[in-house]
N, C-alpha and C positions, 0 to 999 in steps of 0.2 A: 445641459451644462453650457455657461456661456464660453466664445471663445476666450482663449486665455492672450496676454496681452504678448507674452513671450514665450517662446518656444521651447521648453522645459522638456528636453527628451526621457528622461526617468522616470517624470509623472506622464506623461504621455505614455509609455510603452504601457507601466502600470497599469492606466486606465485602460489598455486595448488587453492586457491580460484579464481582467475583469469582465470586459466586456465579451471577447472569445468563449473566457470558463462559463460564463451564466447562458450564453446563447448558444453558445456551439459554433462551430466554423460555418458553417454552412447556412447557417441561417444569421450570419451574421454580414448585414451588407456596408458597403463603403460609409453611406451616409450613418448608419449606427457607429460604425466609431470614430467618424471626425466629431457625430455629437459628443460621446465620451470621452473623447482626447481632447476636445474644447479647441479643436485645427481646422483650418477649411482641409475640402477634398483635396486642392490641390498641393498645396502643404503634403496633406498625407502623401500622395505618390511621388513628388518631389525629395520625401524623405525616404520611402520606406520602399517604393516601385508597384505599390499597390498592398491589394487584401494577402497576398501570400505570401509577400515578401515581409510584412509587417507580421502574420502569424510564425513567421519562423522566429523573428527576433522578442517576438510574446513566449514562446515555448523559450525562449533562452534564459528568458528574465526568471520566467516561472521556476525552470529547475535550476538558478539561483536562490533561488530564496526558497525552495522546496527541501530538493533531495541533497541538492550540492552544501547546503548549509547545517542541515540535518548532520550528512554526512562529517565534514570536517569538525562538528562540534563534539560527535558521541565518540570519534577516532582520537581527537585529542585527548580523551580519559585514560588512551592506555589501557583498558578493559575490553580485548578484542569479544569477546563471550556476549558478557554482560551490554556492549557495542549493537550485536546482530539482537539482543531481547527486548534492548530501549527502542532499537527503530521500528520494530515491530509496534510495541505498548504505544509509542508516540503517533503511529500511522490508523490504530485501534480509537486513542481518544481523539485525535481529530478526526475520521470520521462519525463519530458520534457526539461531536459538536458540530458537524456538519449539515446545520438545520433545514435548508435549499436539498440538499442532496446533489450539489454539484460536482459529486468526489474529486475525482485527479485529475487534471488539464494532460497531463502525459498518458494515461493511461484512458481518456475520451477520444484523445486523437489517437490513441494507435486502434482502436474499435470505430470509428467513425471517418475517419482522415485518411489516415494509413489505408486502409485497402484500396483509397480509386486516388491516391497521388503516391507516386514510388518514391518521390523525393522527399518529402515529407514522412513519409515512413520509414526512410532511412534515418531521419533527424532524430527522430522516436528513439527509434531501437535502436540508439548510442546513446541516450538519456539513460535509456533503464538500463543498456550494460551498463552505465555507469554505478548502479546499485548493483547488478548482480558483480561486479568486480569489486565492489565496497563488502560484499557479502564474503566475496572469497578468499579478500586480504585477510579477515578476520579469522576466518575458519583455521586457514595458514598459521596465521602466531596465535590462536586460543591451542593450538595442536603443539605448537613449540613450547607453549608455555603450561602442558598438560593439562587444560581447561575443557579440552574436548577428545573424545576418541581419534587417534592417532591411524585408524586403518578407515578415516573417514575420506571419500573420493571428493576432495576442496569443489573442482569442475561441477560436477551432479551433481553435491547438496548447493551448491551457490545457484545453478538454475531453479533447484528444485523450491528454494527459498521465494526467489525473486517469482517465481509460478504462482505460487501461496499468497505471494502481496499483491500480485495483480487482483487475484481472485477476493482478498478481501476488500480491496478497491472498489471491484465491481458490484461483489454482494450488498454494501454498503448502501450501497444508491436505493438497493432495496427493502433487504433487510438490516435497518443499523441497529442491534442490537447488539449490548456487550456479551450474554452468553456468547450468542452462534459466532462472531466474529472474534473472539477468541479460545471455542471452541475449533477454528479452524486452524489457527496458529499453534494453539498447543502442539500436537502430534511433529511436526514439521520442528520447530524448537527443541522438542526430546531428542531429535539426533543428533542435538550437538551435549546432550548430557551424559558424561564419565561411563562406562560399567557399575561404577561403585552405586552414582544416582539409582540409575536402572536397577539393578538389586534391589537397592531398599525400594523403590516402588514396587517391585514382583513381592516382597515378602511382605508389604503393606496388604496386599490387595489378599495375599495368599491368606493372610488372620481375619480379615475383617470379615463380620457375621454375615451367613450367607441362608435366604430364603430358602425355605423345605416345604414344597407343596405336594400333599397329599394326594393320590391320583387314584386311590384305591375308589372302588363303588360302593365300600360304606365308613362311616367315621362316629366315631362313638361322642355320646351322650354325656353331660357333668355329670352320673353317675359313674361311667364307666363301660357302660354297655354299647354295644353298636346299634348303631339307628342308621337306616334306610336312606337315602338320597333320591 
């Protein structure tokens, strides 16, 4: 990319989010993103103090326009419930539009970042509180609004959620397929569904036809008769 004429911090940060999620921190050196921010190097540290100081302000941008936008957009429907199942379904098809397999810039650096910089891993893990406290507001008024079981622990299923989205994050990268990756969210979602749900799936599962296999040592013949095995 050539340099740019003017110093456009938006499309700069952008291009060094880009550049981070596709390479990774680590293997991402100075001269890779002043080519992608279209800056000289010394621009870059004059602006940003260098590669970590400009990855923190890349993880800012990122969970702007990720989790933070997500969030205030499913919260403003007023649908605390139906809130915690679109962020899910939404986190489900993009990673399987996720053709690179790049998953989450937030969830790359707290497995790659996070363990050998404490500061940086502190930035992390006030991102994703910030979903799992997205998760827990909801829980709170879907429960005032009798949309979910009322003797639900808001604190533990709100970790337990935010547990489940990592995990599909990460499985993603390898297995993105729509069964398994929302096979994994089902189970984790039914805890926020009523009693009354729950019933009818128990008496659903309780009528539907259920295989009878034969274990005996012999089994009879279209006449009638028993035959040998």
């Amino acid at each position: 990319m050539g340099r740019r004429k003017q110093f456009d911090e938006t499309e700069a940060i952008d291009d060094a989010v880009d550049c981070f999620w596709s390479r990774g921190y680590q293997a991402t050196s100075v001269r890779d993103l002043a080519l992608c921010m279209g800056i000289g190097g010394a621009s870059l540290y004059n602006a940003y103090g260098g590669k970590r100081g400009l990855f923190v302000k890349a993880l800012a941008r990122y969970a702007d326009r990720s989790s933070r936008e997500r969030i205030a957009r499913l919260e403003a429907g007023g649908q605390p419930k139906q809130a915690i199942e679109a962020f899910f379904a939404e986190i489900i098809e993009r990673s399987l539009k996720d053709r690179q397999h790049k998953g989450c810039l937030l969830v790359n650096s707290a497995l790659d970042v996070a363990p050998h910089d404490a500061g940086i891993g502190k930035v992390v893990a006030g991102y994703l509180g910030e979903i799992r406290d997205f998760f827990r507001r909801n829980i709170v008024a879907a429960q005032k609004a009798c949309q979910v079981p009322g003797d639900l622990d808001d604190a533990e299923v709100s970790r337990h959620l935010l547990g489940v989205l990592l995990g599909i994050r990460v499985l993603a990268r390898t297995r993105p397929d729509r069964e398994t990756l929302e096979a994994v969210a089902r189970p984790a979602l039914r805890l926020l569904d009523p009693p009354q749900a729950e019933a009818r799936r128990s008496r659903k599962s309780a009528s539907a036809p259920r295989l009878v296999f034969d274990t005996g040592s012999t089994s009879k013949s279209p006449t009638g008769r028993p035959r040998s095995r």
